[in-house]
Every structure is written in structure tokens, then in C-alpha cells.
TORVEXTOR-382577 format. One line per 2 residues: number of its first residue (from 1); their letters; for each residue y, z negated, x of N, C-alpha, C, CB. Coordinates in steps of 0.2 Angstrom, whole numbers. Each point is the difference from the previous one (the first is absolute). Glycine has a CB too. Layout:
NUM	A	Y Z X Y Z X Y Z X Y Z X | ...
! end
This chain:
1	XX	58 -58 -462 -4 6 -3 -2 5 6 6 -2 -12 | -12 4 11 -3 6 6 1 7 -5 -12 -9 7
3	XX	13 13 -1 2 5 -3 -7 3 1 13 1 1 | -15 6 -6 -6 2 0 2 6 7 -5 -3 -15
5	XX	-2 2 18 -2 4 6 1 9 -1 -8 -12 3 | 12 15 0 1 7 1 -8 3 1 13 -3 6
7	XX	-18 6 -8 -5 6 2 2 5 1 -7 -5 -6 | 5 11 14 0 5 -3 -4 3 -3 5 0 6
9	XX	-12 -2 -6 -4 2 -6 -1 3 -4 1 -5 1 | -2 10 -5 -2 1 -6 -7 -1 -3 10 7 1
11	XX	-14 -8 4 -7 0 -4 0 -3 -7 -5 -2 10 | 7 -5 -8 -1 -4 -6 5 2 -8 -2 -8 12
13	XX	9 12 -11 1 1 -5 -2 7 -5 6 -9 6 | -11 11 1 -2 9 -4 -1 -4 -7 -9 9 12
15	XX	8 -4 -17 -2 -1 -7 -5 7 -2 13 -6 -4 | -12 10 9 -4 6 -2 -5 3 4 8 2 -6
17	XX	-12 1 6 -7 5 6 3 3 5 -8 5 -8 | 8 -7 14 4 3 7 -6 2 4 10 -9 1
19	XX	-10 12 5 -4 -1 3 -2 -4 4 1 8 -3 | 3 -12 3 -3 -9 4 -7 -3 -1 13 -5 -3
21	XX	-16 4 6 -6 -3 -2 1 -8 -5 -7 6 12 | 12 -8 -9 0 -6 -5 0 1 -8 7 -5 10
23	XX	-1 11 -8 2 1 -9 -6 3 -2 13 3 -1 | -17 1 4 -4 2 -5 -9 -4 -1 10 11 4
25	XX	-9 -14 2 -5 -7 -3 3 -4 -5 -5 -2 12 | 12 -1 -14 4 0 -5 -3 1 -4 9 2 3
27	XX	-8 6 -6 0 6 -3 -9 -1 -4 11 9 11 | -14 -9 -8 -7 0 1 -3 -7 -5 1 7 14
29	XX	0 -11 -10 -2 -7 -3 4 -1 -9 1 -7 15 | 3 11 -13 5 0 -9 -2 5 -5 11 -4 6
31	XX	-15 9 -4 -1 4 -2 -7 2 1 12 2 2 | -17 -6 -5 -8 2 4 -4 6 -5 -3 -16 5
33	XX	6 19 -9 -4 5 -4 3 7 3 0 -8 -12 | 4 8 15 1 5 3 0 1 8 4 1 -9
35	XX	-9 -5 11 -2 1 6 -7 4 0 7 -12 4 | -7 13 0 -8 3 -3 0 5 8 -1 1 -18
37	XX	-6 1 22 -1 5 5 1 8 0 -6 -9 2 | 8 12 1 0 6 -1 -6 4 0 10 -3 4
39	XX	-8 8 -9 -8 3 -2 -6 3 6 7 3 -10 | -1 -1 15 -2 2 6 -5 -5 4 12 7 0
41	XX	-8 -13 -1 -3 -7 5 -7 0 -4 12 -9 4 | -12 8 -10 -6 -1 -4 -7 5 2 9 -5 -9
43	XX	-6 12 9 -4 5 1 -4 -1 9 9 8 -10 | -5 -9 12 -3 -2 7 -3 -6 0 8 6 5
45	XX	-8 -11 -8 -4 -6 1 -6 2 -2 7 -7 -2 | -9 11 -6 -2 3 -1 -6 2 5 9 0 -8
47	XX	-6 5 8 -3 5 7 -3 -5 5 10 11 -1 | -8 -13 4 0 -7 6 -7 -5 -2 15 -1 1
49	XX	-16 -1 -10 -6 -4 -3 -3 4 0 4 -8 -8 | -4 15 6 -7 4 0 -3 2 6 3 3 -9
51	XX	2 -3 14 0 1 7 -5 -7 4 14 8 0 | -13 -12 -3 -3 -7 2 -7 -2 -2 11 -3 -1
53	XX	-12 6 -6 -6 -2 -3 -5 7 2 7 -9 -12 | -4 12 15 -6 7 1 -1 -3 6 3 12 -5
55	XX	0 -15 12 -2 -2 6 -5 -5 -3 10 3 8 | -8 -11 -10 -5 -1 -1 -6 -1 -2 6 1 1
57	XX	-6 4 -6 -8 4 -2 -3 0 5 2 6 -7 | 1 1 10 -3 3 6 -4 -7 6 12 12 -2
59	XX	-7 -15 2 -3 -6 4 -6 -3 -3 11 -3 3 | -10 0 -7 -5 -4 -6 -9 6 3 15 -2 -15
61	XX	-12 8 11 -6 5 2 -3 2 7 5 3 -10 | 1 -2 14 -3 -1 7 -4 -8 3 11 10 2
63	XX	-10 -16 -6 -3 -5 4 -6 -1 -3 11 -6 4 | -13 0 -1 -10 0 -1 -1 -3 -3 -6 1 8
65	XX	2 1 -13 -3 -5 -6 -2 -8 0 -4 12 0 | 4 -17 -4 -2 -4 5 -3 -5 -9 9 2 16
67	XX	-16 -3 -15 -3 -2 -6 2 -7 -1 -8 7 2 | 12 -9 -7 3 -8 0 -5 -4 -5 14 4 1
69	XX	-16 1 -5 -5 -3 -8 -6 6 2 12 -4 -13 | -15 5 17 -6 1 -1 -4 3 -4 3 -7 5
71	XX	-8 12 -9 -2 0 -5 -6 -4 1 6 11 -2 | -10 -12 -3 -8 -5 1 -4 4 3 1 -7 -11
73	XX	-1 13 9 -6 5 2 4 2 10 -5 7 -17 | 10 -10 19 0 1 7 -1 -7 3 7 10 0
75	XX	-7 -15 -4 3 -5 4 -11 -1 2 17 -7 -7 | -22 10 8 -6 -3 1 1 5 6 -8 -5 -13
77	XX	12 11 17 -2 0 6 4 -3 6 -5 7 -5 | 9 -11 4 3 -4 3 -3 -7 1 9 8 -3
79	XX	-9 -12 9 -4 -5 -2 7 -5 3 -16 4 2 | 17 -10 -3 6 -4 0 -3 -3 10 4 -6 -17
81	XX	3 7 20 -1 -4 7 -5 -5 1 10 2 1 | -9 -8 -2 -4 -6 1 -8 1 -3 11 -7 -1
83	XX	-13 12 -4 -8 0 0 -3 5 3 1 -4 -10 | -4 0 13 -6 4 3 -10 2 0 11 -5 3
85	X	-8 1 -9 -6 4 -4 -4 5 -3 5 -6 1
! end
């Protein structure tokens, strides 16, 4: 008969929220309704998306136009490469 191995250890027998990352990845996976981000983190993402979508614009508006569909009443001053007619 083997005797069971000595651990100094305790990760494994924590039972409760330490600040170990293990226990509290534990803690987390067992407990997913109360995980949630801090209001603070949210407000700054926040801030960060609107901060993102105003550069873009800006981009969007600074770059050049560029006609993909044509309207019918422009497409008669443009003639296509190959005619030369």
C-alpha cells in the first residue's frame, strides 16, 4: 500500500476567494453572475468607442470621393478606355 504524497500546497484545497489567481479564476468560473466590469472600465471604453468613431469620420470626410455607381446623367461625360470613337 502507497501512502498518499505529502503537498505543501494549499491551492488546491482553498474553498474560499483568496487573492491567488487560481482561486479566483475558481471563484469566477463558479460564480459567473457576479462577475461583471467595473463601472469605471466600462466608462472608459465608452469614452475610447466614441473617441474612435469621431476619428473615423473625420477620416472618412477628409478622403476623396470616389464614384463606384455612377449616376446616368454623369456617366455620358466620361467615355470607357477602349473607345475611341
Amino acid at each position: 500500500m502507497t501512502r498518499k504524497k505529502k503537498t505543501r500546497s494549499l491551492a488546491d484545497k482553498v474553498t474560499i476567494r483568496t487573492g491567488r489567481r487560481k482561486d479566483y479564476k475558481k471563484w469566477r468560473h463558479d460564480n459567473p453572475d457576479q462577475v461583471a466590469p467595473s463601472r469605471r472600465f466600462v466608462a472608459k471604453k465608452q469614452q475610447q468607442r466614441k473617441l474612435q468613431a469621431v476619428r473615423k469620420l473625420a477620416r472618412q470626410q477628409e478622403g476623396q470621393n470616389i464614384a463606384i455607381h455612377p449616376d446616368k446623367s454623369n456617366s455620358g461625360t466620361t467615355k470607357p478606355q477602349g473607345d475611341n470613337s
